[in-house]
C-alpha positions as CSV (number, residue, x, y, z in Angstrom):
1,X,86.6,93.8,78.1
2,X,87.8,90.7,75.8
3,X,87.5,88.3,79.3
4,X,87.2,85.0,77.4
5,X,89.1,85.5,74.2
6,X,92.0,83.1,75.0
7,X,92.7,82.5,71.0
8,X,93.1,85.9,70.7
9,X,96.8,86.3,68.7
10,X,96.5,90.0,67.9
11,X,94.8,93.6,68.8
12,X,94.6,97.0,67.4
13,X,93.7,99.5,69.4
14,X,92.6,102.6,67.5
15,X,91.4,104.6,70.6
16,X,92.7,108.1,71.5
17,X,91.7,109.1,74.2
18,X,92.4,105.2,76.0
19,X,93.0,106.1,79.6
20,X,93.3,102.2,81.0
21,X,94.7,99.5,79.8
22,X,95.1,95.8,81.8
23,X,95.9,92.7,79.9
24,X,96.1,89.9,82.1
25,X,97.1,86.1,81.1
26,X,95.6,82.7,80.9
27,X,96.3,79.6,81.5
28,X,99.3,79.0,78.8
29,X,98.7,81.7,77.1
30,X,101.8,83.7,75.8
31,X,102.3,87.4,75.7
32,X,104.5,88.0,72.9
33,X,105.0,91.8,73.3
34,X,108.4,93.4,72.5
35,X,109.8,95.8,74.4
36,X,109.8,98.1,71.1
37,X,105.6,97.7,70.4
38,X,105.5,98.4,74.4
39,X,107.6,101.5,74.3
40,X,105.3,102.4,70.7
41,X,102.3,101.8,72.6
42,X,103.1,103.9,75.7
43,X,104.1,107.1,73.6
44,X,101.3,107.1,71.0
45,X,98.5,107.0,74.2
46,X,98.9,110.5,75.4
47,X,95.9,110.3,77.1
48,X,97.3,106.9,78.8
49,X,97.0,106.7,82.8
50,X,97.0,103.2,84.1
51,X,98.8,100.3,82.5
52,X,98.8,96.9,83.8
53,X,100.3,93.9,81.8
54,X,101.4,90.3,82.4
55,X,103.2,87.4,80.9
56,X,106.1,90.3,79.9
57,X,108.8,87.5,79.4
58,X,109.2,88.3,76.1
59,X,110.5,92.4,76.1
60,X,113.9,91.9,76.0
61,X,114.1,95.8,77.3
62,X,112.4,98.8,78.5
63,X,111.9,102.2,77.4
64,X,109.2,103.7,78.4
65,X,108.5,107.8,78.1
66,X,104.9,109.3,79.0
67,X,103.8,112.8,80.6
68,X,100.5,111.2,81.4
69,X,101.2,107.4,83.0
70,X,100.6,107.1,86.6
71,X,100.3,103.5,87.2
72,X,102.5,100.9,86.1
73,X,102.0,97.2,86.7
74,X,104.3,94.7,84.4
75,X,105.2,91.2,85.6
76,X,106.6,88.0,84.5
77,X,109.8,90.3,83.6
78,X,113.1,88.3,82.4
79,X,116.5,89.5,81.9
80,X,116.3,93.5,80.4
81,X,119.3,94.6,78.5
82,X,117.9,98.1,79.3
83,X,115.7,99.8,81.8
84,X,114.6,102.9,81.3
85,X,111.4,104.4,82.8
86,X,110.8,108.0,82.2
87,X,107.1,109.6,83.8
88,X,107.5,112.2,85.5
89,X,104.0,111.9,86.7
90,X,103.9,108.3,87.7
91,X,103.1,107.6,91.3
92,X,103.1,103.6,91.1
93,X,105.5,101.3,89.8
94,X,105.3,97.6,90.1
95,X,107.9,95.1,88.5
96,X,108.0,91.6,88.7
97,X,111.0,89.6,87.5
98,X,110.8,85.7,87.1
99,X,112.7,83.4,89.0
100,X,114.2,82.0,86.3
101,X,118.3,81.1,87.4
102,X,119.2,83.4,84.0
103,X,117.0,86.3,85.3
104,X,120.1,88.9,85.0
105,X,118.4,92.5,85.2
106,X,121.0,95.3,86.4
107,X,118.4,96.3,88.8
108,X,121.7,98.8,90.2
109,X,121.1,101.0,87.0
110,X,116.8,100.9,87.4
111,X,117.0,102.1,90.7
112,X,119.4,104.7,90.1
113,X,117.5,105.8,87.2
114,X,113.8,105.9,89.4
115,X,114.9,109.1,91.0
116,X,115.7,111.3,88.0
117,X,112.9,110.2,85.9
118,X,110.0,109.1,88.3
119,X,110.6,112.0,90.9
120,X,107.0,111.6,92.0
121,X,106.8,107.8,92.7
122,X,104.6,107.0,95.7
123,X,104.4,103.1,95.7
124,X,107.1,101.0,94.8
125,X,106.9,97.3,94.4
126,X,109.7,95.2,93.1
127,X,110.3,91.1,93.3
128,X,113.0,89.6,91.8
129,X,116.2,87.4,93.5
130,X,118.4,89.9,91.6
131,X,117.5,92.1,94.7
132,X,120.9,93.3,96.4
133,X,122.3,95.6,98.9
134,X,123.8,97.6,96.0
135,X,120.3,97.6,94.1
136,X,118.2,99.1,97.2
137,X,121.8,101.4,98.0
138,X,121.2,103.0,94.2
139,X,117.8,104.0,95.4
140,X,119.5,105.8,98.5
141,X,121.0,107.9,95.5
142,X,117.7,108.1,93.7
143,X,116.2,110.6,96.3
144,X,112.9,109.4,96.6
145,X,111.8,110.9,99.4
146,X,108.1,110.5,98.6
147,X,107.8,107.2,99.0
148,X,104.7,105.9,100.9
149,X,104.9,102.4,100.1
150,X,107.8,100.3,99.6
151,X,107.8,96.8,98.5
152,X,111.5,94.6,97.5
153,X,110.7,91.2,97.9
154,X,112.8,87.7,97.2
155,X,115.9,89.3,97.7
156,X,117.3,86.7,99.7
157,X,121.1,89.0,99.1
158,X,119.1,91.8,100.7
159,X,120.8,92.4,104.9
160,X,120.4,94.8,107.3
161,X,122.8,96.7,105.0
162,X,119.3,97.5,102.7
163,X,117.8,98.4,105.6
164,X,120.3,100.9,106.4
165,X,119.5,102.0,102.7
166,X,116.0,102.8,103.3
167,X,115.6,103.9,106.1
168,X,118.3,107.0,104.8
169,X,116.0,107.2,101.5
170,X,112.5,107.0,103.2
171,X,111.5,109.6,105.3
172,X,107.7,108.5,106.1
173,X,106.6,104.8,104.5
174,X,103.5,103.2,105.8
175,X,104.2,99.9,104.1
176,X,107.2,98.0,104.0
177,X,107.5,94.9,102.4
178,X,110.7,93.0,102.8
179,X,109.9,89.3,102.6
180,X,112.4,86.9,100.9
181,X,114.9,89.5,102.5
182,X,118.0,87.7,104.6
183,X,117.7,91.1,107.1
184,X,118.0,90.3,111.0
185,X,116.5,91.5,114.5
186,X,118.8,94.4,114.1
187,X,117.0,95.6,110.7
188,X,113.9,95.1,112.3
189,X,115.2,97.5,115.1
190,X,116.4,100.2,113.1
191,X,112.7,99.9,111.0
192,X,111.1,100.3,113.9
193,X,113.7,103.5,115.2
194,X,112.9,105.0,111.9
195,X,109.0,105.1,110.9
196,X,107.4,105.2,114.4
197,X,104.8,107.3,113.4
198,X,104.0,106.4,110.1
199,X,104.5,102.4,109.5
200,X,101.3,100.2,109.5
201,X,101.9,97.5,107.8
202,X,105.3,95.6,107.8
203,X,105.6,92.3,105.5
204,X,108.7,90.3,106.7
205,X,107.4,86.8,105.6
206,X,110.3,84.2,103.9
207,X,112.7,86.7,106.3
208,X,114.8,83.0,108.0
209,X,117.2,85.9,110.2
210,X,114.3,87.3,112.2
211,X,113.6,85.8,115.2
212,X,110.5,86.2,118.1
213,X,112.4,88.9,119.7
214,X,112.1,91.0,116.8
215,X,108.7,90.4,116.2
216,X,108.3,90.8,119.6
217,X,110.1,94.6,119.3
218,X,108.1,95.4,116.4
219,X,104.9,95.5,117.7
220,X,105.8,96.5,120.6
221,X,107.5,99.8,119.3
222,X,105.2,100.7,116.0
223,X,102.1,102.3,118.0
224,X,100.2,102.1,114.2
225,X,100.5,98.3,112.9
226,X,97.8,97.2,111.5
227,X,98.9,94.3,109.8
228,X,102.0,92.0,110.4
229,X,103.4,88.8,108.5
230,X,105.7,86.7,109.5
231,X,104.9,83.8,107.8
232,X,107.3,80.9,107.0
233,X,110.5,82.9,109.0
234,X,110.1,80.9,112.2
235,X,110.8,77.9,110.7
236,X,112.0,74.2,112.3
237,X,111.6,71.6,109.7
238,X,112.4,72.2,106.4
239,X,111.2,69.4,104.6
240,X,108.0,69.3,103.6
241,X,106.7,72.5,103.8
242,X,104.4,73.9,101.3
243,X,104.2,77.2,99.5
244,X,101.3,79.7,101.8
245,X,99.6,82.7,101.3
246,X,100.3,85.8,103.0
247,X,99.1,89.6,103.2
248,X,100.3,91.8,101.2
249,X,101.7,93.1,97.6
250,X,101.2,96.7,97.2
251,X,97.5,96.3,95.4
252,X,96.3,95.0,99.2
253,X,95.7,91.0,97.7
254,X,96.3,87.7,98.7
255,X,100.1,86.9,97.3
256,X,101.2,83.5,97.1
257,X,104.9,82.3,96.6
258,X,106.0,79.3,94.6
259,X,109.5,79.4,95.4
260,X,110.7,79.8,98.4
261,X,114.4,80.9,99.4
262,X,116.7,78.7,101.3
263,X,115.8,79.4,104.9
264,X,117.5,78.1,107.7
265,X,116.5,76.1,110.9
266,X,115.2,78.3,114.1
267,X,115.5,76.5,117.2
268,X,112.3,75.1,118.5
269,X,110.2,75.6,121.3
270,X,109.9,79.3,120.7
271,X,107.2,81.4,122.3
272,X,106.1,84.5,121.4
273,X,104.1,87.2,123.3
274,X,102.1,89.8,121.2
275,X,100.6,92.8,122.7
276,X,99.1,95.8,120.6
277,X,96.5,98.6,120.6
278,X,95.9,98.7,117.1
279,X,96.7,95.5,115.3
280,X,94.2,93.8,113.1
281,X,96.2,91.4,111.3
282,X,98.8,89.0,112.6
283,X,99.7,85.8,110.2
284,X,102.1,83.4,111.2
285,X,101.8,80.9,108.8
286,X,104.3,78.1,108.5
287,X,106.0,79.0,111.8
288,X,106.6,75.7,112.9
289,X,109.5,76.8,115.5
290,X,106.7,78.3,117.4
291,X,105.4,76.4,120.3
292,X,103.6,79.0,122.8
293,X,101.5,82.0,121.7
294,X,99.9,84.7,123.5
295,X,98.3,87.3,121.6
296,X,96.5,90.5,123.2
297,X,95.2,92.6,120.5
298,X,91.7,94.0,120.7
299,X,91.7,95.3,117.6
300,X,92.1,91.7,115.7
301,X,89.7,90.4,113.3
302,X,92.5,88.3,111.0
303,X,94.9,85.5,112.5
304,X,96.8,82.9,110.6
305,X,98.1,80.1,112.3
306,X,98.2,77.5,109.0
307,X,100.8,75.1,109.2
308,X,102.2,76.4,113.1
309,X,102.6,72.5,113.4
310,X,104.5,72.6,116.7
311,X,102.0,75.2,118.2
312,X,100.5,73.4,121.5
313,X,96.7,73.6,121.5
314,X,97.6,73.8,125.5
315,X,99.3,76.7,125.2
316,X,97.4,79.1,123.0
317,X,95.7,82.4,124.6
318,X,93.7,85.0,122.1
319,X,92.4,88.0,124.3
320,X,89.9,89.9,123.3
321,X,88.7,93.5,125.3
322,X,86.8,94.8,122.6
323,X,83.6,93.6,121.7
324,X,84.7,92.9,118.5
325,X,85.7,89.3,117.7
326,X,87.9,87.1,115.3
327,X,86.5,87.4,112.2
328,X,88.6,85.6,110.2
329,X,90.4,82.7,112.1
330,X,92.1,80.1,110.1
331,X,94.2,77.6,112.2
332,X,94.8,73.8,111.4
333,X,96.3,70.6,113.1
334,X,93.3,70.2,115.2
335,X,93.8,73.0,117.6
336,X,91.3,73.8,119.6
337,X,90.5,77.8,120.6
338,X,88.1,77.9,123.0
339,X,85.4,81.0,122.8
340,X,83.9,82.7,126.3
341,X,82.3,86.0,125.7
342,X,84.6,88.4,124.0
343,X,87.9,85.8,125.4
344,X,89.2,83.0,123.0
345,X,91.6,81.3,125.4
346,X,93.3,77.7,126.5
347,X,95.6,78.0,129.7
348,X,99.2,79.4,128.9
């Protein structure tokens, strides 16, 4: 509903039984919702399931109550004096902060508060560079065992120490989404101890501490993995690299990043061996430390290889078993992957 009304200043809903609700921003457009004629709206929609708004810079706090939400999508968040979230019934949660230097959230005292009033949460998505150790340690305390989906991304003040932290407060998540993180191999290894038989997609992109060896033990010790990213966290030149998109974000979509954290140099001339049953998307974009690849996954129909600038065309080898082929294959700087049958290969 309402697609092009871009003058549109103000709307009164007078609709009881509303059960959706998405309000999405254009191009300069300016959302000037308080966080008191959010919280109003939210508790006079009893009937009020799925909420999705953006542009929320200007709510100043948060406190929502509702029996009947179960979605909740706000982004474009900036510095809440309060946050305070209670649906009892909600299974999704997604929050987006800005990455605005004043952003200044206590995202200690939201998590804590996720497990006492959103018992039921299923999928969690946060970004925000207020993302800490102690932040993802006060969910450890919020007991939400439930979780399926787990996403806490741009927390470059995130270490193995989150890790640690989740892995005590998740007992089965398919997704994990920890890009922007500073974890290390090690993380990787004790992600990989703890959801065995349950992770399929792991999102480590932005992630400057991981190295080939622990991509290298990731899909080699989570039997499930459908999709992987890595992108941008084998890195060799920083200058001039440009933002990328990835997989991901809890809703499945395309994500791309404007601002990327301070990553460090990785030595070049890495090469990296991947070998998995089940596997159907792999991107490595922006891994210019990468020089060697060798990829054996006959489930694959997604690769990205944009911007793996020291990749060797020489030195690239795509097998294929099934009959099934790459679908979707996206790779610049003039390499060239040869195609025989069901066997995309150059000499490794």
């Amino acid at each position: 509903m309402l697609p092009r009304c871009a003058a549109l200043s103000r709307l009164v809903l007078h609709m009881e039984s509303l059960e959706t609700l998405e309000i999405t921003m254009a191009d300069k457009a300016i959302n000037n919702m308080t966080g008191e004629e959010l919280s109003r709206l939210v508790s006079e929609k009893h009937s009020l399931s799925i909420l999705k708004i953006g542009g929320c810079s200007n709510l100043g706090f948060l406190n929502l109550s509702s029996s009947s939400l179960n979605v909740l999508w706000l982004s474009d968040l900036c510095s809440l004096s309060e946050s305070v979230i209670s649906c009892p019934n909600m299974s999704e949660l997604s929050l987006c902060f800005t990455q605005q230097s004043t952003e200044c959230t206590d995202l200690v005292s939201l998590m804590d508060g996720l497990g006492r009033s959103c018992p039921n949460l299923r999928n969690l998505h946060i970004s925000s560079i207020q993302l800490s150790n102690e932040a993802v340690s006060a969910l450890e305390g919020a007991n939400l065992r439930g979780l399926c989906m787990l996403s806490l991304i741009l927390g470059s003040k995130m270490t193995d120490a989150a890790v640690a932290s989740i892995v005590r407060s998740c007992a089965s998540l398919a997704l994990l989404d920890l890009s922007g993180s500073s974890i290390s191999d090690s993380g990787v290894g004790m992600i990989c101890k703890a959801f065995p038989h349950t992770l399929s997609r792991l999102l480590l992109a932005l992630c400057p501490n991981i190295t080939t060896c622990g991509i290298q033990a990731a899909t080699a010790q989570l039997p499930l993995l459908q999709l992987m990213d890595c992108g941008m966290s084998l890195r060799s030149n920083l200058q001039n690299e440009k933002q990328g998109a990835y997989f991901g974000e809890i809703n499945g979509r395309i994500r791309l990043c404007p601002k990327l954290p301070t990553l460090k140099k990785q030595p070049m001339r890495q090469k990296l061996i991947i070998k998995h049953d089940n596997l159907k998307k792999l991107s490595l974009w922006g891994c210019s430390a990468i020089d060697a690849l060798y990829v054996k996954c006959p489930e694959l129909i997604d690769l990205n290889l944009n911007t793996c600038t020291n990749l060797h065309p020489g030195i690239v080898s795509l097998f294929h078993e099934a009959v099934k082929l790459v679908a979707a294959f996206t790779i610049i700087n003039n390499l060239n992957i040869l195609q025989s049958g069901c066997y995309f290969s150059a000499q490794i």
